[in-house]
C-alpha positions in Angstrom: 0.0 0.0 0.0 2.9 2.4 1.2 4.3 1.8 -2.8 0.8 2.6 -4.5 -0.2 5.7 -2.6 3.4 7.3 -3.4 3.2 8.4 0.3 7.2 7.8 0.2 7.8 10.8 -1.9 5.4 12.7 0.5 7.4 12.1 3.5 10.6 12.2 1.8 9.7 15.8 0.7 8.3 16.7 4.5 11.6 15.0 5.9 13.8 17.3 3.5 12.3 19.9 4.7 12.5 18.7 8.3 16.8 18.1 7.6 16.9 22.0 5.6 15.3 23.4 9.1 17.4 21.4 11.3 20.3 22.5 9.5 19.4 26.3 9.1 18.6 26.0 12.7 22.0 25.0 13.6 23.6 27.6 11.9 21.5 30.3 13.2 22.2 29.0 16.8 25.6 29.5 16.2 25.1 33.3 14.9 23.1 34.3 17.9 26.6 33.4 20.1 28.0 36.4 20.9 31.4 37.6 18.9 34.3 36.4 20.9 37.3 38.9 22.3 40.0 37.7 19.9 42.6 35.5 21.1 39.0 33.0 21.7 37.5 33.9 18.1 39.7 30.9 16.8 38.1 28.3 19.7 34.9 29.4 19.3 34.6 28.7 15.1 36.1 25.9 15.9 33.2 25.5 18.5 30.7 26.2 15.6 32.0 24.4 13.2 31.9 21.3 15.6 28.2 22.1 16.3 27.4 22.8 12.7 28.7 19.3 11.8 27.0 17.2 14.7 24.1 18.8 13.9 24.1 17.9 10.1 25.1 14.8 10.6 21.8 14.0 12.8 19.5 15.5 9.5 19.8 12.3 7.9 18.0 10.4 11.0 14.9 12.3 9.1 14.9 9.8 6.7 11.8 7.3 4.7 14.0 4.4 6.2 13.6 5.7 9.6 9.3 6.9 9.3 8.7 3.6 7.6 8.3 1.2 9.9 6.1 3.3 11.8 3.5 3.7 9.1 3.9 -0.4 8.4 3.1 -0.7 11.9 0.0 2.3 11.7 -1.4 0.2 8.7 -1.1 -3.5 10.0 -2.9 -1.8 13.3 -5.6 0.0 11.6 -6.2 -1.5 8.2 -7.4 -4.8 7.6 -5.6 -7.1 5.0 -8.7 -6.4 2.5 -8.9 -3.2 3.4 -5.2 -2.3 2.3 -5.6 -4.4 -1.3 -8.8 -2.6 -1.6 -6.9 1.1 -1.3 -3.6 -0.8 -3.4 -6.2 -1.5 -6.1 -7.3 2.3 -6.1 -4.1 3.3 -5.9 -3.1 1.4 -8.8 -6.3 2.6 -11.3 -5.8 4.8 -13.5 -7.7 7.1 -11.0 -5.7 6.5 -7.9 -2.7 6.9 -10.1 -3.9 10.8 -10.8 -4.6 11.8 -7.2 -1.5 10.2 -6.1 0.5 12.1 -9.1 -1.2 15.2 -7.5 -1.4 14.6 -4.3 1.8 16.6 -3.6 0.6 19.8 -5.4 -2.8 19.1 -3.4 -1.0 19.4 -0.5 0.5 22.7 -1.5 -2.2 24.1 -2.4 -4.0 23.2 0.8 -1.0 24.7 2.9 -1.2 27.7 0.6 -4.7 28.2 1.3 -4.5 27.9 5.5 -1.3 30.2 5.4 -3.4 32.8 3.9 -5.7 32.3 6.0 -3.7 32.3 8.9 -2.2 35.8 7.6 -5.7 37.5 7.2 -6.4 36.1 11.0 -3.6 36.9 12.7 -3.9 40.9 12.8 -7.5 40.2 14.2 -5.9 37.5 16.7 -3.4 40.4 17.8 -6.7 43.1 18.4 -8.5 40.4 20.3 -5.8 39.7 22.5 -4.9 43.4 23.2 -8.6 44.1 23.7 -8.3 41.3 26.4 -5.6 42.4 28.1 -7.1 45.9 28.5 -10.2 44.6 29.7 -8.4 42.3 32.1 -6.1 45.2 33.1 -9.1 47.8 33.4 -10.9 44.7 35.8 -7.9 44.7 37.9 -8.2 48.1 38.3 -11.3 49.2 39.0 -11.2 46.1 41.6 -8.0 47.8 43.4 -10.3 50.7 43.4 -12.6 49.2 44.5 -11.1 47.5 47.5 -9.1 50.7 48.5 -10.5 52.5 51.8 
């Protein structure tokens, strides 16, 4: 089933991303550091450069050999055997063969969509929270106000 839904080339483009991040992480760690005096900027690239490489050498843990096993075990636990040659079968049609050829740019699109989204709801997430704190704030207040002699 794993072959026929071409979910491999789905997690193998998630787990590049995942090994890009991991790596721009570790370089941007190492730029947040602040500049050493002189005699220790030699020991601290050196420092850096040591992190830089432990950290890129874990990326390739994110790997389709390392997720698989998990989703054999997620199917064998929640798929029954004719379930799974039912969705293979699909998979395999000439139909199944088109939404798996597009399920990638699917994907995008749908992650396209709810990041827009996300950007026309954030300013209003940012006035609802402010609005909130003031109310809070004026609460606290008019309570101390309140409670004075």
């Amino acid at each position: 089933m794993l072959d026929a839904t071409g979910i491999q080339a789905q997690v193998t483009a998630s787990n590049e991303q995942g090994q890009a991040s991991l790596k721009k992480y570790a370089r941007r760690e190492t730029g947040i550091v602040a500049p050493a005096p002189a005699p220790l900027q030699a020991a601290q690239q050196e420092l850096a450069s040591a992190y830089i490489a432990e950290i890129d050498a874990m990326a390739p843990q994110i790997s389709w050999e390392a997720v698989k096993p998990s989703l054999i075990r997620f199917c064998a636990d929640n798929y029954t055997d004719a379930q799974l040659d039912a969705i293979t079968s699909f998979f395999n049609s000439p139909a199944g063969r088109v939404l798996r050829d597009k399920q990638n740019t699917l994907n995008q699109a749908a992650g396209a969509s709810m990041h827009e989204l996300e950007q026309q709801i954030f300013p209003r997430t940012l006035e609802a929270t402010a609005k909130f704190q003031a109310q809070v704030k004026a609460l606290h207040e008019h309570g101390a106000q309140t409670a004075s002699p």
